[in-house]
Structures are given as C-alpha cells and as structure tokens.
N, C-alpha and C positions, 0 to 999 in steps of 0.2 A: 688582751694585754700581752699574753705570750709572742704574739709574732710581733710585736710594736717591740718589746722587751729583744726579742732574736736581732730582729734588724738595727737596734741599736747599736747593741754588742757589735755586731759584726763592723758596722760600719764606723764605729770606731777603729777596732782592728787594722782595718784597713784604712782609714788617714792617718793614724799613727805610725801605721808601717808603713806607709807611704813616704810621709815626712821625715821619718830617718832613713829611708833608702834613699831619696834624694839628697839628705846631709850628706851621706858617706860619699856618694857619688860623687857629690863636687866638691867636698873633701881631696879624693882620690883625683879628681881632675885639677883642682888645683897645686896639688902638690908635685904631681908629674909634668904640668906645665908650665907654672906659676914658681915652682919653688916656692910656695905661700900656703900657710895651714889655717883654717880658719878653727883655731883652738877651741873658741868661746861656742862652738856647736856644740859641741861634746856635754857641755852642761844639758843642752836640750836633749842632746840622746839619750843620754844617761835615765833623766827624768820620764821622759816620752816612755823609756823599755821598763820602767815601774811599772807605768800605765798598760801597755801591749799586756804586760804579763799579769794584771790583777784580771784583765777584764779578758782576758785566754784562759786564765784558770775559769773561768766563769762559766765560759763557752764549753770550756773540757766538761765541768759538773754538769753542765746540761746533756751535751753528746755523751753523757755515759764513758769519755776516753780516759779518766785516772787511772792510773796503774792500783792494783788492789790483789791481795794475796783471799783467794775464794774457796779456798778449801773446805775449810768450816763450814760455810754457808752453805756452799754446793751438796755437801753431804748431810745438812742438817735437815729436821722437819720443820714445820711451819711456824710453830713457835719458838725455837732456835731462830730459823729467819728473821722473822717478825722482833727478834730479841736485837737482834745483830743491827738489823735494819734502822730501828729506832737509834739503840744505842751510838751508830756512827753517826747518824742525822744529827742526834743532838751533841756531840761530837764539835761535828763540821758546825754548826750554828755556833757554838758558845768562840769558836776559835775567829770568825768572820766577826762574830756581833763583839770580839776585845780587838780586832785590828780597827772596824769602825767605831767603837769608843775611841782608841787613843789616838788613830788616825785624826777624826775630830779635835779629840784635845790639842795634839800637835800643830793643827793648821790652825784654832785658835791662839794658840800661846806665838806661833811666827805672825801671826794678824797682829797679836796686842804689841810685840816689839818691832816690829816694821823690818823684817829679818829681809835682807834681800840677795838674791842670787851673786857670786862672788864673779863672776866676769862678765852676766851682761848686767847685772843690778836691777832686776826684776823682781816682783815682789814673789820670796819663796814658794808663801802658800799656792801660789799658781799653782805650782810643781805637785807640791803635796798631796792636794784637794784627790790625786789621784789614788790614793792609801784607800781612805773614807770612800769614795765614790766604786774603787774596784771591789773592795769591802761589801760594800753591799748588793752589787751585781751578785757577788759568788753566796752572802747570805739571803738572799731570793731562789738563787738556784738551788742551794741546797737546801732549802724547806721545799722548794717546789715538787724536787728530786724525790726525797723522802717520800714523802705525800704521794707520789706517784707509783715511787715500790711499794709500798705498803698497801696501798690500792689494787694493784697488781698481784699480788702474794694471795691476797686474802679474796682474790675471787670478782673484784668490782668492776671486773671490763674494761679496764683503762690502762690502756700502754701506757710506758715509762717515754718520756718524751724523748 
C-alpha cells in the first residue's frame, strides 16, 4: 500500500504541475504574440496550486522535509521523545482530520447549491474536492509517520520512511 500510496502522490504532483506550467506557458506565449490573455486559466491555476500543495505537504510529512525546531527532542531521553513524538502526531492528525471534515462539508454544501466556477462555470466542487482529498493524503502520512518514529525510538527495527 505504501508504494501504490508514494506513486500516487507523486504523480499527481507532477500532472498538476504539468498542467499549470503549460497554462502559464501559453499564457506568456499568447500574450507576447497574441496580445491575447486567456484570463479564464487562472481560475484552473489557482485551484490546481491548492491541490500541488495539499498533496506536497503530504509528500514533505512522508520525506521527513518540514521545517521543525528539535532542540528539545534532540536533547531529551526517551520518554521526553516518546512524549514529544506522540504529542505532535496527534497534533498533525486532529489539524488534517478538521481540514477533511470541513473540506467534506464544503464540497457538500457547493454540491447541494450547484455553485459553479465564475469564468468558466464548472461545477465548484471540482475544484474543492482537492481540500478533502489533500487532507487525507497528509492524514495517512502523518499516522504513518508517527507510527514509524515511535517504532524507531523504542527499539522495533523499523526506519522512519
């Protein structure tokens, strides 16, 4: 499930940042030679860079890359760790598990009023579904993360992924 889970991620990543490197591109290409903006893109970037970045946080909690002040930790014993370890996990969970609640409730509540995008009139929740959905990449990663330190700490063999 882990590497089915990785290549997800990633390849998401990379069509989403495909798809808006290409906007901007012809973007830029038609404005230098066109004198013509295709304005109505911009709603896709916008939403699409939600998405890059739920599902990049995700990637970061798994590669261990968050910025994190480790002082404490560094110099604490095992149960200090062990304290620290949990306490952020649960943390990182409760803050993931209210963005996918209300992410949820939100793309329900645009589903029930038929809310649709303001320039190209696409139905919103398209867009949205990215909250919820990034949401839960990054609260998978961070149980899994957890589960891993604490594993690690307390002697079980098992690298931190």
């Amino acid at each position: 499930m882990g590497k089915v889970l990785n290549r997800l991620e990633e390849w998401i990543v990379v069509i989403v940042l495909s798809i808006m490197s290409t906007i901007a591109f012809v973007n830029v290409l038609s404005r230098g030679f066109a004198n013509y903006s295709f304005s109505f893109t911009e709603e896709i970037t916008v939403n699409l860079f939600v998405m890059l970045t739920f599902v990049g946080t995700a990637i970061g909690v798994r590669e261990y890359a968050h910025l994190g002040f480790t002082l404490i930790y560094d110099k604490g014993n095992r149960l200090l760790k062990n304290i620290i370890t949990i306490l952020v996990g649960l943390m990182m969970v409760l803050l993931f598990f209210i963005l996918l609640y209300f992410g949820i409730m939100m793309v329900q509540y645009q589903m029930d009023m038929g809310q649709k995008t303001p320039s190209l009139g696409w139905p919103q929740w398209w867009f949205s579904m990215s909250m919820p959905i990034g949401a839960l990449f990054c609260l998978l990663r961070s149980i899994q993360v957890t589960i891993a330190e604490f594993r690690q700490q307390n002697g079980k063999g098992e690298q931190p992924l």
